[in-house]
C-alpha positions, 0 to 999 in steps of 0.5 A, spaced: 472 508 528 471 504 521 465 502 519 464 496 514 458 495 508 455 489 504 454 492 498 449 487 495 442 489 490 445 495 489 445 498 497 448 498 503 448 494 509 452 495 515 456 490 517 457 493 524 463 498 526 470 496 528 476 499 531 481 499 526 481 495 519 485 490 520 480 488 526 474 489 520 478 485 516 477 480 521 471 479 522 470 479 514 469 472 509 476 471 508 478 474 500 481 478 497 483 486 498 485 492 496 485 498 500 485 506 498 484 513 499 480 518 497 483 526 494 480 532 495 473 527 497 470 523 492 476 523 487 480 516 487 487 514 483 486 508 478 480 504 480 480 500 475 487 497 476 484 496 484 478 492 482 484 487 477 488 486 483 482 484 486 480 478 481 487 476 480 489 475 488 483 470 487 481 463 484 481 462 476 474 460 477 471 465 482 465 470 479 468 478 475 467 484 479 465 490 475 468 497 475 461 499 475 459 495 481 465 497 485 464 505 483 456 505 486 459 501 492 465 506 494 461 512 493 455 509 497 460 508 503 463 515 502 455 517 502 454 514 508 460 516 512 461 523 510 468 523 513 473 530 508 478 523 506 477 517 506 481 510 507 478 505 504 479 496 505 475 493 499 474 486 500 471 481 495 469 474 497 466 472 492 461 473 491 460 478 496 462 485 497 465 488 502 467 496 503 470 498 510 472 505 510 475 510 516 478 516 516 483 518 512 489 521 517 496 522 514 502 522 517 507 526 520 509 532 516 516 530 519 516 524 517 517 526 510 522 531 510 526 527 515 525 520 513 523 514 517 526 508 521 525 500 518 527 494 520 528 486 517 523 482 518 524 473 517 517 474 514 514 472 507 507 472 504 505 464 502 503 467 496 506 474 494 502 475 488 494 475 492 492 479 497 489 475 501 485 477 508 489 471 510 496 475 512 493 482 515 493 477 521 500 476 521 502 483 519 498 486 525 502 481 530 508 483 527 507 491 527 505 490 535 513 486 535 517 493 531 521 496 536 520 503 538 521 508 533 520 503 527 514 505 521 515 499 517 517 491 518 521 489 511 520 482 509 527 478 507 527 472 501 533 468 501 540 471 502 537 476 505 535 480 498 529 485 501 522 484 498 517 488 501 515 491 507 509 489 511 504 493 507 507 497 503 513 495 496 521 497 497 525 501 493 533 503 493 537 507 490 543 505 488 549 505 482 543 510 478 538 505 478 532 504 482 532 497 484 526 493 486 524 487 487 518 484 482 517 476 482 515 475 490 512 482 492 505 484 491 504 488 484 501 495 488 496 500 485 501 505 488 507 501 487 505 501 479 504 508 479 511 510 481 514 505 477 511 510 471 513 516 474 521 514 475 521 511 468 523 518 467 528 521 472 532 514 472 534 507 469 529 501 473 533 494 475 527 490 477 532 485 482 531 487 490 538 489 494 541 484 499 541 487 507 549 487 506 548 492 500 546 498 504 552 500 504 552 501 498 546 504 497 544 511 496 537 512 498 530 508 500 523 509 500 517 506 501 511 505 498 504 505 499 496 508 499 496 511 505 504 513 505 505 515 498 513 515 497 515 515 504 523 516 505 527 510 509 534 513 512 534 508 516 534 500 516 536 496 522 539 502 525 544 503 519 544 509 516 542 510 508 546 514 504 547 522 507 542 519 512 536 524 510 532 523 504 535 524 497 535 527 492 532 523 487 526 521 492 524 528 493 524 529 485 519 523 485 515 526 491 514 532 487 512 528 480 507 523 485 504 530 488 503 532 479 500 525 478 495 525 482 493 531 481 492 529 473 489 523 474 485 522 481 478 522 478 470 522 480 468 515 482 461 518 478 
């Protein structure tokens, strides 16, 4: 169950529970989000870098959120659902604030020592650079559309060139480079982060892969709050590369886990 908070004279009012957050997201003022979690309960990664994201998916003119008042908001919701993790949706309709919380349930140990299934979707964001509540409509009907088995829905530019999927950023291997798209994706906290830590391991082309380059491809993953980097071995039922995660995205895995044991910080 997710509860949601307004986070107005600098307390709490409750907004009512809702079964999931894309159902909270519903019944909220139409704005801009970003979601998180929270390591070891109160601890979160780069917050200031969510609260940007927030500004920037809105109109030039739409009124600042200060860090400060994002920090005491989160850690007032976390107070009042007492949850050992968290996820997190914060939405900003200018100028109200919203906090929905859940808790946080990771995936399937399985999923990352086997890999998932994704499928191509003839999808796209109107506006790839906001993240705007508007879309979590349209990404809930998709994920109801997946065929069974498949964790996440990539979304498909023009000649077929791989965007991103559905919430998460799209990364592939391939010639001993990470490819990834930059000008029509959402620039994630997470996707950011991931960017830093490769820049060390292999040499980084920011220009998507084609659905008939997979073949060619070494490895996947996906990125994204929840899932961290989650290994793709299948897209549309075709093997990546061995068909199992690779290499060099477990050496990411690992260096990701050493990230956020660096830097995941107290909200106060």
């Amino acid at each position: 169950m997710v509860a949601t908070f307004e986070y107005r004279g600098d307390a709490l009012h409750s907004s009512g529970p809702s079964p999931t957050l894309a159902a909270a997201s519903a019944a909220l003022p139409a704005g801009a989000y970003t979601s998180l979690r929270t390591y070891g309960g109160r601890r979160v990664l780069r917050l200031a870098q969510h609260v940007r994201r927030l500004e920037e998916s809105l109109p030039g003119d739409s009124p600042s959120l200060p860090e400060s008042t994002v920090r005491a908001a989160v850690t007032a919701a976390l107070e009042a659902t007492g949850h050992p993790e968290s996820r997190l949706r914060l939405t900003y309709a200018p100028p109200r604030l919203f906090v929905s919380v859940e808790p946080y349930e990771p995936l399937p140990e399985a999923f990352y020592r086997a890999g998932v299934a994704c499928a191509t979707l003839g999808l796209r964001r109107d506006n790839p650079r906001a993240k705007d509540t508007r879309f979590i409509a349209t990404a809930a009907e998709a994920y109801r559309a997946l065929p069974p088995g498949v964790q996440e829905g990539l979304m498909l530019g023009e000649s077929g060139t791989i965007l991103e999927g559905l919430s998460s950023n799209f990364f592939a291997i391939t010639g001993g480079e990470l490819r990834t798209e930059e000008e029509r994706v959402l620039h994630g906290v997470t996707r950011a982060l991931v960017l830093e830590v490769a820049r060390g391991v292999l040499p980084l082309v920011l220009r998507p892969v084609r659905v008939d380059q997979l073949a060619e491809v070494d490895e996947c993953f996906i990125t994204s709050v929840s899932r961290e980097i989650l290994p793709v071995v299948t897209i549309d039922g075709h093997a990546i590369g061995g068909g199992g995660p690779g290499a060099v995205t477990r050496d990411l895995m690992g260096r990701w886990s050493t990230l956020v044991q660096r830097e995941a910080e107290e909200l106060l």
